[in-house]
C-alpha positions, -999 to +999 in steps of 0.1 A: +172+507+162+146+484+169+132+465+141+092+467+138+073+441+128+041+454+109+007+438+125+002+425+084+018+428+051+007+431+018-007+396-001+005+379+033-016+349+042-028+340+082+001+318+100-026+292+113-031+258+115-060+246+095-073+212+112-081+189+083-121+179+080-132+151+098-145+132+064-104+134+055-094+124+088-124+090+086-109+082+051-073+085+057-075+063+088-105+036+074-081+034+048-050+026+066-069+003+091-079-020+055-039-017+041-028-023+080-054-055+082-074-041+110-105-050+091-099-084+074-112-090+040-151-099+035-157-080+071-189-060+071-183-023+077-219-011+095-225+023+100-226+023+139-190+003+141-173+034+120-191+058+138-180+053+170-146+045+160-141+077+146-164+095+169-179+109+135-213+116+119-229+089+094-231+110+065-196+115+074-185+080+077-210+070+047-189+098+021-156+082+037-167+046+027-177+061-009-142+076-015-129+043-004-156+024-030-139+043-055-108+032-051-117-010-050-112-011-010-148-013+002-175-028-017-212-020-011-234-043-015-274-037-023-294-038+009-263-055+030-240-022+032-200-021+031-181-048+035-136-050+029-131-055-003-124-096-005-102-102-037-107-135-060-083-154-071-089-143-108-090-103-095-058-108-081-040-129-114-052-092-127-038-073-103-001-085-100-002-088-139-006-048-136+016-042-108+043-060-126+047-036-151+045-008-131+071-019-106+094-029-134+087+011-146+094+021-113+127+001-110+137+013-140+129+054-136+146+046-101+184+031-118+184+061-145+174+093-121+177+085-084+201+102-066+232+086-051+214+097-015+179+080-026+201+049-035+218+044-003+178+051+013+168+021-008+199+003+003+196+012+040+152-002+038+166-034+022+190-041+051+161-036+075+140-064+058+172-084+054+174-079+090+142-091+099+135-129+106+105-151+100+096-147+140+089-108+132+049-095+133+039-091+096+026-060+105+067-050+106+074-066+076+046-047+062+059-019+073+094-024+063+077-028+025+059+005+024+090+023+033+108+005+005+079+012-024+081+048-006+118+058-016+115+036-047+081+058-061+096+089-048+132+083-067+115+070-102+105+103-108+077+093-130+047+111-110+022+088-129+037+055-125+042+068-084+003+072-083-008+047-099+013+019-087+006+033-051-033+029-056-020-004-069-002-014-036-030-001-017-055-029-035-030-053-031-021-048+007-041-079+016-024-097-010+011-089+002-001-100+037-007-133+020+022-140+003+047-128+032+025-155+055+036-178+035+064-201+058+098-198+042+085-169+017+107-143+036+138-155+025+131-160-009+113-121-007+148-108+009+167-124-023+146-113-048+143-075-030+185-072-029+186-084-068+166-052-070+187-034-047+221-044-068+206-036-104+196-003-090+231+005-073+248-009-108+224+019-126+215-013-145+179+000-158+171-034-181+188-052-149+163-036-123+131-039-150+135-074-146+144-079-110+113-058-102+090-081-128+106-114-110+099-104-076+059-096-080+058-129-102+069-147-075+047-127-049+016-136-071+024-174-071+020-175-037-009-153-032-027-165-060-024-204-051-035-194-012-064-176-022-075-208-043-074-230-019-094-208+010-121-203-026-122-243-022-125-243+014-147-212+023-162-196-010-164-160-004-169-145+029-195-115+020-220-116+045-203-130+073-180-115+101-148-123+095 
């Protein structure tokens, strides 16, 4: 007998595909185009630029940039408009004194509770970078990073450190840009990423707590000491094209 297939049952919802709104679709990729380094630091954001990048209304482009406001990417300044958010020196001794701790949280969730699959993931993301050389586009090295803080925020299972380290990583994309620029950082970043790696794979939760605290210390120092000395050199770049 031949089964029949009722035109709709009882409490079922419509199998469709919902497009998602434009203003999402502005926000998701303004944001990644500031993480990726599209729009560099200090760059004025006018209206007319986002609009016909996105092909989208102002008041649509103007509610992405507020969302983005919110969360420290895009500052708006009185009568001048958006601009990148451009990060101080001081801001960014801030920053990576937060991140610390929450990476070193992370690290730590991640040796008690991963799973032996989301351990070899981590392992496999670290052989990538380890892979890489100081020749490859920072925009891969970038890359390999996300996927790396991806598996690590997804295997701490600590929802709230995952959130809020990721908004943290999100601010500090530029900065990470700055400190894997640095000639001969790589390297040291690959060293400092395996001990990681290793406490992780030892389920050493102290072990990866530190590891985790060590690497952004060492990010910072870098970052912090080349954003000094373009502070000496430029001053801030608000209000220029960068």
């Amino acid at each position: 007998m031949d089964s029949v297939v009722p035109d709709k049952l009882e409490h079922d919802k419509p199998l469709r595909v919902t497009p998602q709104p434009m203003r999402r679709q502005v926000e998701e990729g303004l944001r990644a185009a500031i993480i990726a380094g599209r729009f560099a630091p200090g760059q004025h954001l006018p209206d007319r630029l986002l609009c016909e990048l996105f092909g989208a209304s102002r008041s649509v482009v103007r509610e992405a940039v507020r969302l983005l406001e919110a969360e420290s990417l895009i500052v708006v300044l009185p009568n001048r408009g958006p601009f990148v958010a451009w990060l101080s020196s001081t801001e960014a001794a801030q920053i990576y004194e937060v991140r610390g701790v929450l990476e070193a949280l992370a690290g730590e969730g991640f040796a008690i509770r991963a799973t032996d699959a989301e351990r070899a993931e981590l392992r496999a993301v670290y052989e990538r970078l380890a892979a890489a050389g100081e020749q490859s586009e920072r925009a891969e090295l970038l890359a390999i990073k996300r996927d790396f803080y991806a598996v690590l925020l997804r295997g701490c299972r600590n929802p709230m450190v995952a959130r809020m380290l990721d908004q943290m990583l999100n601010r500090n994309s530029q900065l990470r840009a700055t400190s894997l620029s640095e000639p001969g950082r790589l390297p040291h970043t690959v060293a400092e990423i395996r001990r990681v790696v290793q406490a992780i794979e030892h389920r050493d939760p102290e072990g990866a707590w530190e590891a985790c605290r060590h690497h952004v210390k060492r990010a910072a120092a870098v970052a912090i000491r080349i954003l000094r000395e373009r502070e000496e050199r430029d001053g801030t770049p608000y209000g220029r094209e960068a």
